[in-house]
Backbone bond lengths (Angstrom), bond angles and torsions (degrees), N, CA, C in turn:
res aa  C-N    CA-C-N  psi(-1)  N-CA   C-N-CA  omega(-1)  CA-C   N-CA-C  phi
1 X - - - 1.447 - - 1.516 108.44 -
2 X 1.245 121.28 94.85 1.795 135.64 162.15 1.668 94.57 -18.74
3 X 1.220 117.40 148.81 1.275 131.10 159.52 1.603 123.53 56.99
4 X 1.417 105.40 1.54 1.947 123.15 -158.78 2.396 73.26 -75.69
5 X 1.651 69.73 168.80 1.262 93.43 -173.77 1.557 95.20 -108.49
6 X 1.308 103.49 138.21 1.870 118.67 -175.98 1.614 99.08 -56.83
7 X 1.594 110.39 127.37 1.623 116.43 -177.16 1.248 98.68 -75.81
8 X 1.289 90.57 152.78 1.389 110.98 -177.03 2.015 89.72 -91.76
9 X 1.321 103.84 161.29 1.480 118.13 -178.83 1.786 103.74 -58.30
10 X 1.260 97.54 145.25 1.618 94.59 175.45 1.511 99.38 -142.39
11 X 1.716 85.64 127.11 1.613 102.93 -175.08 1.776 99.93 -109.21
12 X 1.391 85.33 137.85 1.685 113.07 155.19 1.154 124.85 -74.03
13 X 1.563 119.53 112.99 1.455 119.21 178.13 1.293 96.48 -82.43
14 X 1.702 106.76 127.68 1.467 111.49 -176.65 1.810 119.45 -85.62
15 X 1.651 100.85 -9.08 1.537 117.75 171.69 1.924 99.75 113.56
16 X 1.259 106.65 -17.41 1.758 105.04 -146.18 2.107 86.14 -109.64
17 X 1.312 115.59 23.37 1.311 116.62 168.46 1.288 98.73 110.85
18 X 1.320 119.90 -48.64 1.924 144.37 -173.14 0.920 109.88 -58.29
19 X 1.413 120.22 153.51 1.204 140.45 -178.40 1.615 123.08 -127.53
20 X 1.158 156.30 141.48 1.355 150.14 -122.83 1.580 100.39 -164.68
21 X 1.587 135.60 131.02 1.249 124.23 -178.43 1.594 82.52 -90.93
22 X 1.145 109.50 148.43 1.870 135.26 146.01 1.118 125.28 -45.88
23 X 1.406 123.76 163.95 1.729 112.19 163.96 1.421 93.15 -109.47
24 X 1.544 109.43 169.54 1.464 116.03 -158.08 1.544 104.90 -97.70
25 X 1.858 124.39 4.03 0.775 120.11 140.86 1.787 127.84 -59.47
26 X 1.375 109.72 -52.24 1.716 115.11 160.45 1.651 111.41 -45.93
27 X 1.014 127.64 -71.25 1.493 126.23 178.11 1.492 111.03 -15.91
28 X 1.895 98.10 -78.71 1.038 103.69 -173.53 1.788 133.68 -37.06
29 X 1.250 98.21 -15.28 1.597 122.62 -155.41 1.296 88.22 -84.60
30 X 1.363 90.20 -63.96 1.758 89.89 -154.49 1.829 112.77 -82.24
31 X 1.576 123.67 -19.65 1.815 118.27 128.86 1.330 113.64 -24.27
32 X 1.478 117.35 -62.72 1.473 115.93 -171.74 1.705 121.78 -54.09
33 X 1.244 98.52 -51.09 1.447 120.10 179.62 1.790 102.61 -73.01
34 X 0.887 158.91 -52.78 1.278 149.63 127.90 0.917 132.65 10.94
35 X 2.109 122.80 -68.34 1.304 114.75 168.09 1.073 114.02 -90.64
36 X 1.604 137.17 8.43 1.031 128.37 137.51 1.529 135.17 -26.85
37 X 1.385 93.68 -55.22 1.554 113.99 -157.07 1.512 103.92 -93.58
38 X 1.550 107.45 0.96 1.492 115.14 -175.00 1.513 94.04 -103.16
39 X 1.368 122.81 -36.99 1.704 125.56 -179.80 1.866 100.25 -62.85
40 X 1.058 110.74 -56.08 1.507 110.21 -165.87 1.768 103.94 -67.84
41 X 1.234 113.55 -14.56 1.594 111.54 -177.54 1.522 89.09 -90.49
42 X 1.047 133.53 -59.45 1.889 117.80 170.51 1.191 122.86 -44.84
43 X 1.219 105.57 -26.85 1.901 104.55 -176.00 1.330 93.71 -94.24
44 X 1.259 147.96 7.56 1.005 130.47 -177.10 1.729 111.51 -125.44
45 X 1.472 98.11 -15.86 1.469 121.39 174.27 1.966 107.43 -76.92
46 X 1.329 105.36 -19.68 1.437 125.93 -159.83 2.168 97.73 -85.67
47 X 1.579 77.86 -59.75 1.253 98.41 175.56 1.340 126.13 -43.59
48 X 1.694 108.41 -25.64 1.468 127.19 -153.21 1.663 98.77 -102.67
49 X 1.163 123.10 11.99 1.507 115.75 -135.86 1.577 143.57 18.84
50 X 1.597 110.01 40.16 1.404 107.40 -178.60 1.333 124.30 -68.40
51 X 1.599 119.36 2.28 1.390 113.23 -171.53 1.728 84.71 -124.29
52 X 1.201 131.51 -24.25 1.327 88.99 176.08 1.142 132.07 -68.35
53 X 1.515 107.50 170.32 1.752 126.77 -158.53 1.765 98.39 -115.49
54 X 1.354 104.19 157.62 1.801 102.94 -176.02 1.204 101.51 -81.15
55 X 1.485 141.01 -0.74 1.568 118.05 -137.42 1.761 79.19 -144.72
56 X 1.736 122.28 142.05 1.403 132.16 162.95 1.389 108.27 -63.75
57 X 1.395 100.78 157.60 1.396 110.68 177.86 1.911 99.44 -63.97
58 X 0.937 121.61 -94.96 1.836 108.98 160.96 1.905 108.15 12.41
59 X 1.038 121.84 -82.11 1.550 129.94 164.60 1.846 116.67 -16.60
60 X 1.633 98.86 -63.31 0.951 129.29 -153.49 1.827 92.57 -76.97
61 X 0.909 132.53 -76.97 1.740 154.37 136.06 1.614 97.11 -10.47
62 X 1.171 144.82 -20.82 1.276 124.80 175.85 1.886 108.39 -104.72
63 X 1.250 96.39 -35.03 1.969 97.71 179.43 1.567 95.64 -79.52
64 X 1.285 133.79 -9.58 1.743 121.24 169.58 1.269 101.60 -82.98
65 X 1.479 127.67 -20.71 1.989 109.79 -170.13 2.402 84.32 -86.46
């Protein structure tokens, strides 16, 4: 991934208090699977109208002058 920011270590909670480093094949996976699941919650947040606004851009552009 161009421009990604260097991962930070990702540990496996093994259940028994411990913690376990990953291989950076696993990492990668589960980054992948992550912003996955972060794209489909926007597209689906999008879908939902959570970002629209009550007022047109026109509206919006006339109470800023």
């Amino acid at each position: 991934m161009p421009g990604a920011a260097p991962a930070a270590p990702l540990l496996l909670d093994r259940g028994d208090g411990a913690s376990a480093k990953v291989s950076p094949a696993i990492r990668r996976a589960v980054t992948e699977f992550v912003r996955w699941q972060r794209v489909r919650e926007f597209g689906r947040l999008l879908r939902e109208g959570a970002f629209d606004y009550p007022l047109t851009n026109d509206e919006i552009e006339s109470e800023d002058r």
